[in-house]
C-alpha positions in Angstrom: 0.0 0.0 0.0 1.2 3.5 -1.1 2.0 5.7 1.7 1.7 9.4 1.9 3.8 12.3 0.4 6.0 14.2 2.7 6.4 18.2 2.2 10.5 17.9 1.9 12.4 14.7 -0.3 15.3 12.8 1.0 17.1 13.7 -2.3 20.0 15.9 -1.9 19.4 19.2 -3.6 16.0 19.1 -4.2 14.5 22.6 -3.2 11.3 22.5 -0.1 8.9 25.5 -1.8 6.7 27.0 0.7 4.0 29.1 -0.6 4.0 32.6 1.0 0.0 31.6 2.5 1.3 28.6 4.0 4.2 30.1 5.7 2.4 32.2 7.6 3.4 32.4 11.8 1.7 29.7 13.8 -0.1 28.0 11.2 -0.1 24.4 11.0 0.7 22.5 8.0 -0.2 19.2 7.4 0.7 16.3 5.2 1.7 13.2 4.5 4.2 11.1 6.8 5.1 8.4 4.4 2.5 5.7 5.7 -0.9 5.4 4.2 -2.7 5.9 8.0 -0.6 8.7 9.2 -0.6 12.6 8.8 2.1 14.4 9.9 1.1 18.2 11.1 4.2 20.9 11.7 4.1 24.4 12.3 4.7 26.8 9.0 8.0 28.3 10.8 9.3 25.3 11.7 9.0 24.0 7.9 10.1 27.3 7.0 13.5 26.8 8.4 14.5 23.5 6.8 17.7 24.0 5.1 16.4 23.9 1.4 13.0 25.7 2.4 12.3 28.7 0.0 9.7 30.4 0.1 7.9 32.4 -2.4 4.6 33.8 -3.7 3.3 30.3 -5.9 -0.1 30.7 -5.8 -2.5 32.7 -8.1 
């Protein structure tokens, strides 16, 4: 069984991109935590600060 999609990839050099929305103080994000019955949540800053994180203005 597939499991869920993380917000960042093990990959070296593959870039985290936050929309501007999402990273918003205090907000929680949530998404996948690589098993089908799990969901991860983490807070907006805390994703925000992963070393590849970028964020920019993505959505219309």
């Amino acid at each position: 069984m597939p499991g869920g999609v993380p917000p960042v990839s093990h990959r070296p050099g593959v870039r985290c991109l936050i929309d501007t929305a999402v990273a918003e103080p205090d907000r929680p994000v949530y998404c996948g935590a690589g098993s089908a019955d799990r969901t991860l949540q983490i807070d907006s800053a805390a994703l925000s600060r992963l070393p590849r994180a970028q964020v920019a203005s993505l959505s219309r």
